[in-house]
C-alpha positions as CSV (number, residue, x, y, z in Angstrom):
1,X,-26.0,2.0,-6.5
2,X,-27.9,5.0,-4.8
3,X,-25.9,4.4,-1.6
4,X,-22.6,5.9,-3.2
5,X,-24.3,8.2,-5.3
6,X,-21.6,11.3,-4.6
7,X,-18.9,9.5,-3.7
8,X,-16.2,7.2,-5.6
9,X,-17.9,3.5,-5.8
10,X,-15.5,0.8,-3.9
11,X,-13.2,-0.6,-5.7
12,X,-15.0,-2.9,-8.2
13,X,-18.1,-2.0,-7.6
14,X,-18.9,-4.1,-4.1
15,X,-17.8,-2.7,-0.4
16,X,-16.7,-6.0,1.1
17,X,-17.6,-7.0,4.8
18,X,-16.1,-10.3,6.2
19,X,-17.6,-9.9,9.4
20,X,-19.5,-13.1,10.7
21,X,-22.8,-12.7,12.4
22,X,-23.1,-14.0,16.0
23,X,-24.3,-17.6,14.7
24,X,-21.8,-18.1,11.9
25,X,-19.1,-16.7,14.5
26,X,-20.8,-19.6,16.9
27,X,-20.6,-22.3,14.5
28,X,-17.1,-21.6,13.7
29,X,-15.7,-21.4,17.2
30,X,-17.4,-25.0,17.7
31,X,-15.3,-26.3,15.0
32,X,-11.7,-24.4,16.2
33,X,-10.3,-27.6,17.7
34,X,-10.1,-29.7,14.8
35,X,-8.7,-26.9,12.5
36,X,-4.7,-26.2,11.6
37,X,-3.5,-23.1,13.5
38,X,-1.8,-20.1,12.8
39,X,-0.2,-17.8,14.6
40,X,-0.7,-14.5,12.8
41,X,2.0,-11.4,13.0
42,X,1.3,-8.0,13.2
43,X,1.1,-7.5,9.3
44,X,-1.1,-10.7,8.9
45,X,-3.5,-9.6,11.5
46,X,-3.5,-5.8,10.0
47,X,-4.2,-7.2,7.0
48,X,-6.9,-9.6,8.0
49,X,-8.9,-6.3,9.7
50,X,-8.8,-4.4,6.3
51,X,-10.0,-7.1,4.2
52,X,-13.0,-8.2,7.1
53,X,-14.0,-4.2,7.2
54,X,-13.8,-4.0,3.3
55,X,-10.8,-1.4,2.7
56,X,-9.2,-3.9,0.6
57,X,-12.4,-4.2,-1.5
58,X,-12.8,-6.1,-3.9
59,X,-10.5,-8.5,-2.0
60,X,-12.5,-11.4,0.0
61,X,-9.2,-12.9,1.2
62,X,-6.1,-13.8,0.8
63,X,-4.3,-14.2,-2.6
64,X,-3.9,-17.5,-4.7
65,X,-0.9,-18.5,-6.7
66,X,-2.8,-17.1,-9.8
67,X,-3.8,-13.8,-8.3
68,X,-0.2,-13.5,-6.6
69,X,1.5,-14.0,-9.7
70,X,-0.9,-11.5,-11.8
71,X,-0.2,-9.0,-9.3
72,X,3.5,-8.9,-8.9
73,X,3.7,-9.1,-12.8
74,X,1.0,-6.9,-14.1
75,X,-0.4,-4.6,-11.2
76,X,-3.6,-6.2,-11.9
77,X,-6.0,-9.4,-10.7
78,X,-6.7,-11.7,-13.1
79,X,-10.1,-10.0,-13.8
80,X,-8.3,-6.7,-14.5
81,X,-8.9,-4.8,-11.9
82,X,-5.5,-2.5,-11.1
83,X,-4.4,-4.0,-7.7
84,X,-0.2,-2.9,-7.1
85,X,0.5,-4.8,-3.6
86,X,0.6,-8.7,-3.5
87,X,-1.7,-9.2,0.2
88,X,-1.0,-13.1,1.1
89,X,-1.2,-15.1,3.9
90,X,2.5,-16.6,4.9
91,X,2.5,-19.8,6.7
92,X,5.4,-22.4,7.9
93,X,6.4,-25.2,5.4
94,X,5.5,-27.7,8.0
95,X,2.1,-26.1,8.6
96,X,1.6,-26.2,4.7
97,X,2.1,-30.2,4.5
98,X,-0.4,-29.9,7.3
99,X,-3.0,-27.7,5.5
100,X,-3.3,-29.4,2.4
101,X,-5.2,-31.8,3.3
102,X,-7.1,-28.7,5.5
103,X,-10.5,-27.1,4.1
104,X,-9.5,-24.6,6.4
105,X,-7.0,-23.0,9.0
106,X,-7.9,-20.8,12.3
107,X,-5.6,-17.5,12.8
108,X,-4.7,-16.7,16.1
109,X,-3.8,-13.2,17.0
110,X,-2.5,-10.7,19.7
111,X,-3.8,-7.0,19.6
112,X,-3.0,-4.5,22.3
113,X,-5.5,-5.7,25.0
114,X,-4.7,-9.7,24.4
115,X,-2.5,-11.3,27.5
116,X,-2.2,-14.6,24.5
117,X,-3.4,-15.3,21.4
118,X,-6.8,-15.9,20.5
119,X,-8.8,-16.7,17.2
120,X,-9.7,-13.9,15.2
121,X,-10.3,-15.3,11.4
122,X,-10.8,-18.2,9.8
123,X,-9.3,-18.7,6.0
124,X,-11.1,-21.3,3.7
125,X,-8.3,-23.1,1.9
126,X,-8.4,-22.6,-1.6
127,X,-4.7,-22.9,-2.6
128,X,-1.3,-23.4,-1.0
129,X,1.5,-22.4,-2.6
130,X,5.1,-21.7,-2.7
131,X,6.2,-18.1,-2.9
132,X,9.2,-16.3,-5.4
133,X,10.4,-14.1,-3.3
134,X,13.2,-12.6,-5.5
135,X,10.6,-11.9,-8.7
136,X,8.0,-10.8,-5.4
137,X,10.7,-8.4,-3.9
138,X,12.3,-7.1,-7.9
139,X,8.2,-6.6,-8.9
140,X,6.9,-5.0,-6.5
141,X,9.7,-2.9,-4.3
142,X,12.1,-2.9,-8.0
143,X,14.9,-4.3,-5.7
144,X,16.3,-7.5,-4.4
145,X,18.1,-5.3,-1.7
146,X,17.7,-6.7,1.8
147,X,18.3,-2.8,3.2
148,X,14.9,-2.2,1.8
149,X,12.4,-3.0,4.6
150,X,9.8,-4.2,2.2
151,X,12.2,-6.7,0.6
152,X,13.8,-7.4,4.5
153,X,9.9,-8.7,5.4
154,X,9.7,-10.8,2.1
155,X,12.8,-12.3,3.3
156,X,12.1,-12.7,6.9
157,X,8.5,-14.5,6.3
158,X,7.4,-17.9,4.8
159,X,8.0,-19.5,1.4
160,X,4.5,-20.9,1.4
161,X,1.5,-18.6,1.6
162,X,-2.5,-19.8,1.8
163,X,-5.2,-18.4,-0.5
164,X,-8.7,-18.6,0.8
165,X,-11.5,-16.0,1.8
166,X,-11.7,-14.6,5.2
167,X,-14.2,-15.4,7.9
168,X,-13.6,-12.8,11.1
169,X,-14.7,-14.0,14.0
170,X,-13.8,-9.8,15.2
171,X,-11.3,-7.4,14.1
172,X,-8.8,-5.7,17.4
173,X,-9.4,-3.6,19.4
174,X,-6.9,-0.5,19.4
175,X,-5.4,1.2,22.1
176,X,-7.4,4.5,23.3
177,X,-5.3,6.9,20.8
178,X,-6.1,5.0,17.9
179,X,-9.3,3.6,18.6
180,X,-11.5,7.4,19.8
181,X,-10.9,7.9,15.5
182,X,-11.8,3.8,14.3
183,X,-13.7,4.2,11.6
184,X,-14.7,1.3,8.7
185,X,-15.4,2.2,5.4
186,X,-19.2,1.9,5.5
187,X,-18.9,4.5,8.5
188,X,-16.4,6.9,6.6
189,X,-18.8,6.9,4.0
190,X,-22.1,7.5,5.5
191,X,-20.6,10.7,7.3
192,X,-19.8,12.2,4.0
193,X,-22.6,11.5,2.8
194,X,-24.5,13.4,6.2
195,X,-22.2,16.1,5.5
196,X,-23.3,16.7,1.7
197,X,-19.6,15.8,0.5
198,X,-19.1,14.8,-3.3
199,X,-15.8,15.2,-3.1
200,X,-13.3,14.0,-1.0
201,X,-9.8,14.0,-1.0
202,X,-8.0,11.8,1.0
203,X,-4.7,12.6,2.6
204,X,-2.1,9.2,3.7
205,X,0.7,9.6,6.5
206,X,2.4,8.1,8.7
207,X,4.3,11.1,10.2
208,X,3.1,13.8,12.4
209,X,2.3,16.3,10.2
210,X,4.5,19.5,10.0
211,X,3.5,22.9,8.4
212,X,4.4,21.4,5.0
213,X,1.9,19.1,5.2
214,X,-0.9,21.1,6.3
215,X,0.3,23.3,3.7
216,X,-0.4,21.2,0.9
217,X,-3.6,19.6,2.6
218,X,-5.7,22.9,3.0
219,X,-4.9,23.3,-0.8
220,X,-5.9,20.5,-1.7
221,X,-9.1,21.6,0.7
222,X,-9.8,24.5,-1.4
223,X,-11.3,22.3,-4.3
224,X,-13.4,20.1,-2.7
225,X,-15.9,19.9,-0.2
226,X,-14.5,17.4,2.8
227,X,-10.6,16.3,3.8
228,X,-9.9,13.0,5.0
229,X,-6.7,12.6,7.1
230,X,-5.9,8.9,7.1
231,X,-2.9,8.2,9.5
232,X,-1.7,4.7,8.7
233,X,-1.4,2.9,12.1
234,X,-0.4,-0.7,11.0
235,X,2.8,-2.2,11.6
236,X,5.6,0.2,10.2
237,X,9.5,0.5,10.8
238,X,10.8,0.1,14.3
239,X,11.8,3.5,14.0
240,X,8.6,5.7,12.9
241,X,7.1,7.7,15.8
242,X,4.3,5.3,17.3
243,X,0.9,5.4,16.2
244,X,-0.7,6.6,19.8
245,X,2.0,9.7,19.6
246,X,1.0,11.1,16.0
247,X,-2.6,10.7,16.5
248,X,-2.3,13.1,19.5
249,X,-0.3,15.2,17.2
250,X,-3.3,15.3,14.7
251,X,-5.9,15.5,16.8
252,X,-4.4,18.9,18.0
253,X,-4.0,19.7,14.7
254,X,-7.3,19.3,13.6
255,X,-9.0,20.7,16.9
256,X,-6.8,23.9,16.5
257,X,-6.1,24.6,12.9
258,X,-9.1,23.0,10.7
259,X,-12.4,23.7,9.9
260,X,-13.9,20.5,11.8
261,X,-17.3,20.8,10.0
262,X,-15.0,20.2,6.5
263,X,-12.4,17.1,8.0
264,X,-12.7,13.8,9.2
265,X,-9.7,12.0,11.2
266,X,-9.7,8.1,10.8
267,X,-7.3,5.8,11.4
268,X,-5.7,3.0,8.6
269,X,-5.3,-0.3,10.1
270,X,-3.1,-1.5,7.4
271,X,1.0,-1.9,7.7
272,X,2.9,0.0,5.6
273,X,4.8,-1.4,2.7
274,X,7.3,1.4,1.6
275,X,6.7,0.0,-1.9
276,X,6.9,3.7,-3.3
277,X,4.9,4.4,-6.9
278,X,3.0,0.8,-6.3
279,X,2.1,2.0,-2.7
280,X,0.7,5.1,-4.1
281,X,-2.1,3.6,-6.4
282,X,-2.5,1.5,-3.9
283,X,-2.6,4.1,-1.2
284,X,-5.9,5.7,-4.0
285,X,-7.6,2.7,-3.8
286,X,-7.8,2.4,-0.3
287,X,-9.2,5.9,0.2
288,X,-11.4,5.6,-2.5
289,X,-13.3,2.2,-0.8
290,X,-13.4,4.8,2.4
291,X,-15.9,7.4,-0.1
292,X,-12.4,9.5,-1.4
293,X,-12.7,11.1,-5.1
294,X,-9.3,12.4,-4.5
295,X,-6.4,11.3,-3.2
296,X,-3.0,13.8,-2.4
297,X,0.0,12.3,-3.8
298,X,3.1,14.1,-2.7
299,X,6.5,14.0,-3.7
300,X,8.6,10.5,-3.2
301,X,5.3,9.2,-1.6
302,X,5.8,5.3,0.1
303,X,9.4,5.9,-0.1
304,X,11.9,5.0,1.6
305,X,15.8,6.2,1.3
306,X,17.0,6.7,-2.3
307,X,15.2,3.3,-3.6
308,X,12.8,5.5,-5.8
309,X,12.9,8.6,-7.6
310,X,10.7,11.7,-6.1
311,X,8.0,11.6,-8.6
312,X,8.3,7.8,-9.5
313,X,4.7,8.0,-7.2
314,X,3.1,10.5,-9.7
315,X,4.8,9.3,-13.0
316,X,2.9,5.8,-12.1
317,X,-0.5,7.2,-12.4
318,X,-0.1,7.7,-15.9
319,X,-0.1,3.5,-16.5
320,X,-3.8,3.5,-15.8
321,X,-7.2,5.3,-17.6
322,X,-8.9,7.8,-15.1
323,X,-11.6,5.9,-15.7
324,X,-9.7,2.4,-14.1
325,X,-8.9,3.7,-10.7
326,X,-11.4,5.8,-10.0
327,X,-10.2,7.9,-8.5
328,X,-8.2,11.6,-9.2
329,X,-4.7,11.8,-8.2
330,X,-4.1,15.0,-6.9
331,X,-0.1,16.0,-7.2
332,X,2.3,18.2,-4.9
333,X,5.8,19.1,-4.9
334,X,7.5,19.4,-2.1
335,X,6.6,22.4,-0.2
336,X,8.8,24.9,1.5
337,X,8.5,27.8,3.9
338,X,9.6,31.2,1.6
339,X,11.5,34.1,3.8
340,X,10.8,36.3,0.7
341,X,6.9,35.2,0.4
342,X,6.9,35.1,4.5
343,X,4.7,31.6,3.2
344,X,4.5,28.3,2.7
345,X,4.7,27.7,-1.1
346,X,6.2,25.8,-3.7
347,X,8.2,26.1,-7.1
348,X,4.6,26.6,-8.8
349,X,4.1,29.4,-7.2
350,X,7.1,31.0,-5.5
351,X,9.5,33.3,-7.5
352,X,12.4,33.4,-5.4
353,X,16.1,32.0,-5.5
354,X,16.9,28.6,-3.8
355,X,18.5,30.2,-0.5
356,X,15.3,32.0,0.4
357,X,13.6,28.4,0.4
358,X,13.6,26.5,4.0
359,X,12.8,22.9,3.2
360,X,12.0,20.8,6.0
361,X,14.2,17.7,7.3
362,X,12.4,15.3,9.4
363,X,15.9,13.9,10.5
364,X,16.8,17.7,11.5
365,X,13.2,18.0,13.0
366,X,13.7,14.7,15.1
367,X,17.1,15.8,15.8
368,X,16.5,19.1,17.9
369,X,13.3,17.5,19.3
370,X,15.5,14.7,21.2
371,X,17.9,17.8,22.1
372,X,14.7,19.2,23.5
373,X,14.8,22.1,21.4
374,X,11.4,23.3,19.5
375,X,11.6,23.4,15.8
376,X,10.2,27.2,14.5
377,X,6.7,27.8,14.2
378,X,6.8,28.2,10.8
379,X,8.2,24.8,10.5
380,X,5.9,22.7,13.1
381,X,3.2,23.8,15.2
382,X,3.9,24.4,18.7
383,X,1.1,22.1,20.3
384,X,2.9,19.3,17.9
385,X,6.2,20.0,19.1
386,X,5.6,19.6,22.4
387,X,3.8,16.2,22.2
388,X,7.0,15.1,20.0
389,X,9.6,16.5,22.7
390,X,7.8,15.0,25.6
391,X,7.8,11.6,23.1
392,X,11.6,12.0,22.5
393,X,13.1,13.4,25.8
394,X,10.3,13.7,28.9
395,X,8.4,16.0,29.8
396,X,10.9,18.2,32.1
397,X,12.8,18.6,29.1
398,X,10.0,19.7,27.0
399,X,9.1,22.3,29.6
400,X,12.7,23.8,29.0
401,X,13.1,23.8,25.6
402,X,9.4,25.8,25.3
403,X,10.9,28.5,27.7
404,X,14.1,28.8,26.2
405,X,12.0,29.0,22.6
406,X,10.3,32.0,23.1
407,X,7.5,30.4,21.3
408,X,3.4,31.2,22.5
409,X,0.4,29.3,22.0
410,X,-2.4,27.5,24.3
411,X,-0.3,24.5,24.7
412,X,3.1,26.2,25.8
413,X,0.8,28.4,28.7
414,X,-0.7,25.2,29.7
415,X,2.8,23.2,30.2
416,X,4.1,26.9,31.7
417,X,1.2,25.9,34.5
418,X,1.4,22.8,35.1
């Protein structure tokens, strides 16, 4: 197809939209009352935006029995197609007594601006089935562990799920933070494309970004044409910074420290599953329905404590033909600040011993923040160290820890002001 000529086509081959016009949309809401009802969580609704705005092309809906069993077992739909992350719909065993005899069910949802719930999809019925949750959990997480938080949500939702495609009535609205960089796929794509891009890599986190990581990105920046910075602000741990916090912290970023002309900033609706090497290839073929031809994968990426080994996330890649993803892994180690080199580097390219090498510790990082001390430059940018302190302590606090620092930039002057 001419329209993706450039870029990596969507995963198999069709960018999915969900969408209903305004008379579909009409005819369904006419039809609401005498429908089952669901009241969707944070991860259904998440998930229920990405497949309506096609980044889960090919997906059209939510997974069958079939396709959920193919998944967990083989990392592939039962066409083929390499797909690592099971994406059902859990629903109540009373309510799936109810649906069976359903040709469909109505979702209700809350996003930031809804007081109460409202109806924001409607899934066709297609199959309703009961769940494993141990072979679901040892699959795709490889542990039955509870402490996991992947395997904890398995455990904590539904034994019955509902497969059906998707009708969206709409798709939430985000708070400011989040919204001022919503982009859908089609959107993503047809600004490459303005920009002349044929290759893209795309860049997941769902951490502010410290020195580290801009280290490794601008590398990664030097062999192709665009970056795409792809915050994931779905449902994640109760303890990750919140979304609206680190997209301040990479809007700064960008605005001060990018070439604008060369990077585009879009939010990822989708929750995180901290399902480690299957995350990652998932993690490609998300960026690649948003126009990616590369995708940074970085050391122990999607994990979570010690459940997976650093590089498990780059060893994976080598289960699948180039030519079956789609798109080109691009791998880091971890990166490291060098008082020898005076540079961010890593073991590829830095000589020195081990004690010259400062690695950096988000616990540490998080640590002095809520002390209200600022982290180094070297280690985080000033501007994003003051949006983190002000997060962790106040603002009075963050104001002290800048004059005790030393450090100077635009945003210290402007708090020194204020």
């Amino acid at each position: 197809m001419t329209q993706f000529r450039g870029l990596s086509m969507p995963h198999g081959g069709v960018l999915v939209n969900r969408l209903l016009n305004r008379r579909d949309r009409e005819e369904w809401l006419r039809k609401l009352d005498k429908l089952p009802k669901l009241i969707a969580t944070p991860v259904d609704l998440a998930n229920i935006e990405m497949i309506s705005i096609g980044g889960y092309s090919p997906l059209t809906g939510f997974m069958d029995a079939k396709t959920y069993q193919s998944v967990i077992r083989t990392m592939r739909l039962p066409n083929g197609l390499v797909w690592t992350i099971p994406i059902l719909l859990p629903i109540p065993e009373e309510l799936a007594m109810e649906v069976k005899s359903s040709d469909a069910i109505v979702v209700f949802g809350k996003s930031h601006f809804d007081k109460e719930p409202k109806p924001y999809a409607i899934v066709s019925i297609c199959d309703v089935f009961r769940r494993n949750k141990e072979d679901e959990a040892k699959f795709v997480y490889g542990t039955t562990d509870a402490s996991h938080p992947g395997v904890e949500r398995i455990y904590n939702e539904p034994e019955w799920a509902v497969g059906g495609e998707v009708f969206a009535l709409e798709i939430p609205i985000h708070p400011p933070e989040i919204q001022v960089c919503y982009m859908k796929p089609a959107s993503t794509r047809s600004l490459f494309r303005a920009r002349g891009c044929r290759k893209v890599v795309g860049f997941q986190t769902r951490n502010p970004l410290h020195r580290a990581h801009e280290y490794l990105v601008k590398c990664a920046l030097e062999t192709v044409d665009g970056l795409f910075i792809h915050p994931l602000v779905g449902p994640t741990k109760s303890d990750d910074i919140p979304a609206e916090i680190r997209m301040k912290c990479y809007r700064v970023l960008v605005e001060k420290y990018f070439p604008k002309e060369r990077v585009v900033l879009a939010v990822n609706p989708a929750p995180m599953w901290y399902a480690g090497p299957r995350e990652a290839i998932f993690h490609a073929i998300v960026r690649k329905n948003y126009g990616c031809t590369h995708f940074i994968v970085g050391r122990d990426h999607a994990g979570v404590g010690k459940f997976y080994h650093p590089f498990a996330a780059h060893k994976i890649f080598d289960q699948f033909l180039p030519e079956e993803l789609g798109i080109t892994p691009i791998f880091f180690d971890d990166a490291f600040y060098c008082t020898k080199c005076e540079s961010m580097a890593t073991c590829k390219v830095c000589p020195h011993e081990p004690e010259c090498r400062i690695y950096f510790s988000g616990t540490k990082v998080r640590s002095q923040l809520k002390n209200g001390e600022i982290p180094p430059p070297y280690i985080t940018r000033p501007e994003v160290a003051i949006i983190l302190a002000n997060f962790y302590r106040n603002e009075g606090a963050a104001k002290a820890a800048v004059k005790r620092s030393g450090v100077e930039c635009d945003a210290v002057r402007d708090m020194k002001n204020q």
